[in-house]
DRENKOL-738184 format. One line per field, with one value per residue: x, y, z of N, C-alpha, C, O in turn; residue in one letter. Coordinates in Angstrom, 1 decimal. Layout:
N
nX = (X | ...)
nY = (Y | ...)
nZ = (Z | ...)
caX = (X | ...)
caY = (Y | ...)
caZ = (Z | ...)
cX = (X | ...)
cY = (Y | ...)
cZ = (Z | ...)
oX = (X | ...)
oY = (Y | ...)
oZ = (Z | ...)
r = (A | ...)
***
This chain:
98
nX = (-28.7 | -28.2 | -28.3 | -26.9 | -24.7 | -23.8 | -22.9 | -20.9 | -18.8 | -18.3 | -16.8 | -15.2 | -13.4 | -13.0 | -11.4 | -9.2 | -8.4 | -7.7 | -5.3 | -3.6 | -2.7 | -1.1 | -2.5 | -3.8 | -2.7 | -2.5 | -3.3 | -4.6 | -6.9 | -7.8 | -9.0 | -11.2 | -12.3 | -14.0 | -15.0 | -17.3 | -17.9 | -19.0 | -20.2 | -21.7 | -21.4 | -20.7 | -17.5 | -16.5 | -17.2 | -16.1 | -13.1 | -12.9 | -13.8 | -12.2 | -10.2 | -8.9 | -9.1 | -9.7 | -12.6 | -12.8 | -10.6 | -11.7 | -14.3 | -12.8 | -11.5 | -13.3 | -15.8 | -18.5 | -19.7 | -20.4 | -22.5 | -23.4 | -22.3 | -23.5 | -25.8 | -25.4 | -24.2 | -26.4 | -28.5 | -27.1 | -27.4 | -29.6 | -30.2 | -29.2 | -30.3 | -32.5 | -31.7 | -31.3 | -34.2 | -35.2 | -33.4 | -34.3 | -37.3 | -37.1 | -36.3 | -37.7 | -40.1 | -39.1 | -39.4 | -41.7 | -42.9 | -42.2)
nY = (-29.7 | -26.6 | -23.2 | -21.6 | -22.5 | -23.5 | -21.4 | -20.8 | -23.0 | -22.7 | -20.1 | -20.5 | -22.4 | -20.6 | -18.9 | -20.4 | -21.5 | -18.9 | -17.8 | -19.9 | -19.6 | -17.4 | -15.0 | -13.5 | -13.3 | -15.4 | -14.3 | -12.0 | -13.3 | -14.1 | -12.1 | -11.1 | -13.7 | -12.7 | -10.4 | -11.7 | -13.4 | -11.2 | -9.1 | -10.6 | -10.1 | -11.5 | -13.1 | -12.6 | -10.0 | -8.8 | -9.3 | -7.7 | -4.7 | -4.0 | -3.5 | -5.2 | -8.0 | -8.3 | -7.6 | -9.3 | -11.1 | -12.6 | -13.3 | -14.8 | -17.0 | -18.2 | -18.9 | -19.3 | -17.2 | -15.3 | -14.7 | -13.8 | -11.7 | -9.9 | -9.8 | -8.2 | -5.8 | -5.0 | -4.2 | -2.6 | -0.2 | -0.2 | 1.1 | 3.3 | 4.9 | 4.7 | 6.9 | 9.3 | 9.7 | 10.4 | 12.4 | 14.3 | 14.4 | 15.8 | 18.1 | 19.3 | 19.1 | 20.9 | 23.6 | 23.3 | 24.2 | 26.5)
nZ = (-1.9 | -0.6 | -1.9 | -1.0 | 0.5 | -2.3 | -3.0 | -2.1 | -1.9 | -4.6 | -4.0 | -2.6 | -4.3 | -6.7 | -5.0 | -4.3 | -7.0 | -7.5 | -5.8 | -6.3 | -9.1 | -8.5 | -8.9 | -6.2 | -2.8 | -0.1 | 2.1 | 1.2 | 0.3 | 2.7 | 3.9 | 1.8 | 2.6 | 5.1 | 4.7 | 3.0 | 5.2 | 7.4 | 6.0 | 4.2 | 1.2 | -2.1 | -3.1 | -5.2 | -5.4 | -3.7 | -4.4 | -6.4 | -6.1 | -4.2 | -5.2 | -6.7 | -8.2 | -11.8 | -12.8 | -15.4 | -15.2 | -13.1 | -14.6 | -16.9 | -14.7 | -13.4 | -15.1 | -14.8 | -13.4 | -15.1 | -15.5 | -12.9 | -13.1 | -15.1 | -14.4 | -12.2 | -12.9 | -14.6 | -12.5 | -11.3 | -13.4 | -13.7 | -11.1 | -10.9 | -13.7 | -11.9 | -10.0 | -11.1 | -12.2 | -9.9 | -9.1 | -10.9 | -10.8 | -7.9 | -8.8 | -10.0 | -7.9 | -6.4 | -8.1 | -8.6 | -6.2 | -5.0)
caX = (-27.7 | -28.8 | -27.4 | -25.7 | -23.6 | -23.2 | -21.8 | -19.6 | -18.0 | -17.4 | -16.2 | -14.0 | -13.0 | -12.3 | -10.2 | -7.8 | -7.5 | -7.0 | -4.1 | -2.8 | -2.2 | -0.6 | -3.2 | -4.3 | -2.7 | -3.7 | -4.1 | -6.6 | -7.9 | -8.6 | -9.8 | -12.2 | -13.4 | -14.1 | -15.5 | -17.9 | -18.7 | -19.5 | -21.0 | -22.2 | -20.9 | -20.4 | -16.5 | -16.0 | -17.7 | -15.2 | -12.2 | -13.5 | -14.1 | -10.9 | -9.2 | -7.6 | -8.7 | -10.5 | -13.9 | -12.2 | -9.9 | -12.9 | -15.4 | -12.2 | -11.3 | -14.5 | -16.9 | -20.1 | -19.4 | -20.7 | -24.3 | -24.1 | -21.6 | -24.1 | -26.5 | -25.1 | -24.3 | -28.0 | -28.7 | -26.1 | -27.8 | -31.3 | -30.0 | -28.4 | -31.8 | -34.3 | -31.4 | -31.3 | -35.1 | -35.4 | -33.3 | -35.3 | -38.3 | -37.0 | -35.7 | -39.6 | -41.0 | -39.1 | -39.5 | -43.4 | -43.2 | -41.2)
caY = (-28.8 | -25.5 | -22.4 | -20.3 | -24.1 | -23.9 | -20.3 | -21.1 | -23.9 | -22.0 | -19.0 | -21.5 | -22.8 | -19.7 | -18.3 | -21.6 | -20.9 | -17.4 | -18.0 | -20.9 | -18.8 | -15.9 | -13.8 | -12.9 | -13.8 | -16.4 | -13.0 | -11.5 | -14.4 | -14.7 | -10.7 | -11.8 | -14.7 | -12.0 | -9.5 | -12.3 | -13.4 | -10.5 | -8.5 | -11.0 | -9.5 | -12.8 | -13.3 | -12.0 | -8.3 | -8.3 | -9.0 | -6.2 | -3.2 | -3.9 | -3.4 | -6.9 | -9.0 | -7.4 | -8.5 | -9.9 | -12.2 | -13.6 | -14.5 | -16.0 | -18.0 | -18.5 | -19.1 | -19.2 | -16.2 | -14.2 | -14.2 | -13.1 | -10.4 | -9.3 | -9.3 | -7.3 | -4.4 | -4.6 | -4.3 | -1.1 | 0.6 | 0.2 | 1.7 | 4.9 | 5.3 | 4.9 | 7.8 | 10.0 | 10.2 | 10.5 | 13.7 | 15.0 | 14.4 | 16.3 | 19.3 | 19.5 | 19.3 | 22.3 | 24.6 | 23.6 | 24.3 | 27.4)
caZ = (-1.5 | -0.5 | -2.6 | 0.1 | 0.6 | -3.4 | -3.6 | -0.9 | -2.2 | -5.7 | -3.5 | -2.3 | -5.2 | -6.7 | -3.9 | -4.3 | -8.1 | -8.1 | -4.9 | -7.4 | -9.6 | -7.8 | -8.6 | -5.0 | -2.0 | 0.9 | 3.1 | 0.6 | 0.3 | 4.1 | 3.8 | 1.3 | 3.3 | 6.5 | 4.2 | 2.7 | 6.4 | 8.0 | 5.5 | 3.3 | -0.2 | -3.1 | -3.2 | -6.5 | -5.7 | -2.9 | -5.0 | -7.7 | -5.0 | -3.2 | -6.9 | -6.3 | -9.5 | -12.8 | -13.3 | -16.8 | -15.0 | -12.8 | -15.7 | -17.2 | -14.1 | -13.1 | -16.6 | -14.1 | -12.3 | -15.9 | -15.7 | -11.9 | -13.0 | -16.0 | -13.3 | -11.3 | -13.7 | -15.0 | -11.6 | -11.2 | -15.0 | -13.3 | -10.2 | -12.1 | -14.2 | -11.1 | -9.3 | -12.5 | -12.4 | -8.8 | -8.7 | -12.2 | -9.5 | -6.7 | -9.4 | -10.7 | -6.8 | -6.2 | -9.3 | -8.6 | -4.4 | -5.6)
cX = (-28.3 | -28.2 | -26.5 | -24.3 | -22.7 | -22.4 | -20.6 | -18.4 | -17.5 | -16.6 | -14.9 | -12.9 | -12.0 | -11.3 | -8.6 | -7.4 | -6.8 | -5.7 | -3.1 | -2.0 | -1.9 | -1.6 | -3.3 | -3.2 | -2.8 | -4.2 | -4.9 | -7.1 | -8.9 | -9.4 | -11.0 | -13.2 | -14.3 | -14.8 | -17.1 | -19.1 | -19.6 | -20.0 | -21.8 | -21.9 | -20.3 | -18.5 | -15.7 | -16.3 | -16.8 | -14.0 | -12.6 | -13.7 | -12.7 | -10.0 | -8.3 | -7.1 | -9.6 | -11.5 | -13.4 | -11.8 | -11.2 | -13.9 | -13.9 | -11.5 | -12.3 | -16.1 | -18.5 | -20.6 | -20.3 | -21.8 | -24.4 | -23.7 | -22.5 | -25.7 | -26.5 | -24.9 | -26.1 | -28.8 | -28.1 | -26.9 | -29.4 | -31.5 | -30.0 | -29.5 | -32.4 | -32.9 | -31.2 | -32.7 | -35.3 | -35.0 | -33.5 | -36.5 | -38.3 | -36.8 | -36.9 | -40.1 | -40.3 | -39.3 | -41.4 | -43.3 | -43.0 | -42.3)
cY = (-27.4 | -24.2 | -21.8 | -21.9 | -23.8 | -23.2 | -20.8 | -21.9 | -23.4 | -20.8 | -19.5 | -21.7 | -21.5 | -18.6 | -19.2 | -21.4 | -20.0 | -17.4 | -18.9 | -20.4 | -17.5 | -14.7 | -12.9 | -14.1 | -14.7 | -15.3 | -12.5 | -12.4 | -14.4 | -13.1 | -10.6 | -12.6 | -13.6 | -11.0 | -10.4 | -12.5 | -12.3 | -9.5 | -9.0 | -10.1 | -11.0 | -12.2 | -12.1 | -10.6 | -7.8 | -8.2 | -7.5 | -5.1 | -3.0 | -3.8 | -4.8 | -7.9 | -8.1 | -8.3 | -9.5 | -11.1 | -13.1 | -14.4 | -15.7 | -17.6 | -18.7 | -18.2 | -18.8 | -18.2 | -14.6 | -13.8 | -13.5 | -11.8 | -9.3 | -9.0 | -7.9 | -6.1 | -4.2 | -4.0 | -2.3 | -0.1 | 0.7 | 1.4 | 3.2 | 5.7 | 5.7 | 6.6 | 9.2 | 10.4 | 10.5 | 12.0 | 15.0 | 15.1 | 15.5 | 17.9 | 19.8 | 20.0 | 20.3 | 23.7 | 24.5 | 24.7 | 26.0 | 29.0)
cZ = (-1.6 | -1.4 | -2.1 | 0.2 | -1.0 | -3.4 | -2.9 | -1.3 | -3.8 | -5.2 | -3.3 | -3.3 | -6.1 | -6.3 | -4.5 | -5.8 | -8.4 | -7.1 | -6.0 | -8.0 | -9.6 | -8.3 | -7.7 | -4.3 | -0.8 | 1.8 | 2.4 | 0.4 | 1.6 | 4.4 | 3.3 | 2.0 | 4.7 | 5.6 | 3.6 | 4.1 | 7.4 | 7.2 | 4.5 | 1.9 | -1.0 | -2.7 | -4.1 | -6.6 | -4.4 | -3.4 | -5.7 | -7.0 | -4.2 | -4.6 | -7.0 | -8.1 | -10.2 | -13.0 | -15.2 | -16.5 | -14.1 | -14.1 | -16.0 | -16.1 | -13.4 | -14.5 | -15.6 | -13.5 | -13.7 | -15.9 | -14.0 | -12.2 | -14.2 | -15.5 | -12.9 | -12.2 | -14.1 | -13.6 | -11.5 | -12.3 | -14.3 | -11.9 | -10.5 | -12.7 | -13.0 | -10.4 | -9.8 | -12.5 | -11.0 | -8.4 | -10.2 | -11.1 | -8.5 | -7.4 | -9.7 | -9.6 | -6.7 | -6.8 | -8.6 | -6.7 | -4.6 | -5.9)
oX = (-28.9 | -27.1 | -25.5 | -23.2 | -21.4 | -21.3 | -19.5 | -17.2 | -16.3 | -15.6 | -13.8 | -11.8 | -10.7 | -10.7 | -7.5 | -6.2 | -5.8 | -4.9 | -2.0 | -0.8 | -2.3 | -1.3 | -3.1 | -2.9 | -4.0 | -5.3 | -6.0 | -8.3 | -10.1 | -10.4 | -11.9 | -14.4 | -15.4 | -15.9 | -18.1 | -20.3 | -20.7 | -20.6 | -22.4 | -22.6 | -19.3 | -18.3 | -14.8 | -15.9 | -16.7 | -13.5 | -12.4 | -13.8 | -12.3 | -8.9 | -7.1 | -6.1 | -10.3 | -11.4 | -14.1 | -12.3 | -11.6 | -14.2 | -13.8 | -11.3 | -12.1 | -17.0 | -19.4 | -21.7 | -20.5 | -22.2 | -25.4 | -24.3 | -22.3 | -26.5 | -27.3 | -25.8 | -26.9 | -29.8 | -28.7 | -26.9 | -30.1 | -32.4 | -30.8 | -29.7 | -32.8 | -33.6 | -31.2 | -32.8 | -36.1 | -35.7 | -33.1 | -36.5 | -39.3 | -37.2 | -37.0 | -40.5 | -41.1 | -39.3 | -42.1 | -43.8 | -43.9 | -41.8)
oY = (-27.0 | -24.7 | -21.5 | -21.7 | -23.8 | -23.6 | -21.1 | -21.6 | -23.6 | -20.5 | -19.1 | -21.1 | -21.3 | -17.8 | -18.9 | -21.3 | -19.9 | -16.7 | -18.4 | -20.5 | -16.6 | -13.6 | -11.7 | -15.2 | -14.4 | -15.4 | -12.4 | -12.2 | -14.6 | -13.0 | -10.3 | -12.3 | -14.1 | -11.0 | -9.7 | -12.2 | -12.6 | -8.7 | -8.3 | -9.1 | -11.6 | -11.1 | -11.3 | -9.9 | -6.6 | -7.1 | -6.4 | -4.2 | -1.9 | -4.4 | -5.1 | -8.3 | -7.3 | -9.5 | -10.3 | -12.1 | -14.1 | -15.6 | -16.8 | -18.7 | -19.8 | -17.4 | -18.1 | -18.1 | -13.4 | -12.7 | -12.7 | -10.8 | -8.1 | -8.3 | -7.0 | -5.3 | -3.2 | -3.2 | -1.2 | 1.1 | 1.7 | 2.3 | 4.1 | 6.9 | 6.9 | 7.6 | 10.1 | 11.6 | 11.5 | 12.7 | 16.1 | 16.2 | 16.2 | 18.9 | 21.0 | 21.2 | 21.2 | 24.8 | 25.4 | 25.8 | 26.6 | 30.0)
oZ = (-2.6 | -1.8 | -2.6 | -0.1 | -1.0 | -3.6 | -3.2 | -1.2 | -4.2 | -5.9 | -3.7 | -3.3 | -6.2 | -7.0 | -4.9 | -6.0 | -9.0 | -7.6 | -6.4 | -7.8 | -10.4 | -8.1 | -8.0 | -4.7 | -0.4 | 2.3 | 2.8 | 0.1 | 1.6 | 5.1 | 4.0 | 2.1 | 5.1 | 6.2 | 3.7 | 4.2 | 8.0 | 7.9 | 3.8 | 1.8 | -0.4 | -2.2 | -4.0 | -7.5 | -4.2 | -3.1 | -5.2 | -7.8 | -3.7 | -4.6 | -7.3 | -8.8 | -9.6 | -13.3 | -15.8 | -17.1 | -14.6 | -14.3 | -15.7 | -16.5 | -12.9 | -14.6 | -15.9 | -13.1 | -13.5 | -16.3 | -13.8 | -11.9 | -14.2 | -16.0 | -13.1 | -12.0 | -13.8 | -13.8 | -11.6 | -11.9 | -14.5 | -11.6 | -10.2 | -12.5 | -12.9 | -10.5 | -9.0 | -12.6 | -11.2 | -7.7 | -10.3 | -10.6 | -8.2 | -6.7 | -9.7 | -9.6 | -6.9 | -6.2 | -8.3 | -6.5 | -4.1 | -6.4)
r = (X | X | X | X | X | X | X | X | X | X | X | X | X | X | X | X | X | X | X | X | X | X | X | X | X | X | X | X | X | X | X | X | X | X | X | X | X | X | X | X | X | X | X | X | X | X | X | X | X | X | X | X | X | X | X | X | X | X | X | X | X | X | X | X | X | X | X | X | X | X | X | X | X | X | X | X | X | X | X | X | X | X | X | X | X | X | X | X | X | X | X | X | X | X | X | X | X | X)
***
């Protein structure tokens, strides 16, 4: 089984729990699915940006969903750093150009 097949079917999955359980709606749900399809974005970084579900309630309704989500911030904290030095960089090249 391919991985893009896997997420899918936990995207899935997790849609139909978090609807179950009135968390989200079946229309954010199908918002979700359209926001996943066409821009490619995981399920769960679509809920969490659209303020829908709290990254909290995902790990808890989704346990597998915590290593992508501690990913993804490590991911965000490296970003922050490299943009932090980048405009330390640009504040130097002009004091030098200067």
């Amino acid at each position: 089984m391919s991985p893009t097949s896997e997420q899918e079917k936990q995207s899935e999955a997790l849609l139909a729990t978090l609807i179950e359980k009135n968390i989200i709606t079946a229309a954010q749900a199908e918002v979700v699915r359209y926001d996943c399809s066409s821009m490619g974005v995981p399920s769960w970084e679509s809920l969490t940006v659209r303020g829908w579900v709290a990254q909290e309630v995902l790990v808890e309704e989704a346990p597998w969903l915590g290593k992508s989500l501690d990913e993804d911030q490590v991911k965000a904290t490296d970003r922050s750093v490299y943009e932090q030095n980048l405009r330390r960089y640009e504040s130097l090249m002009r004091e030098i150009l200067e």
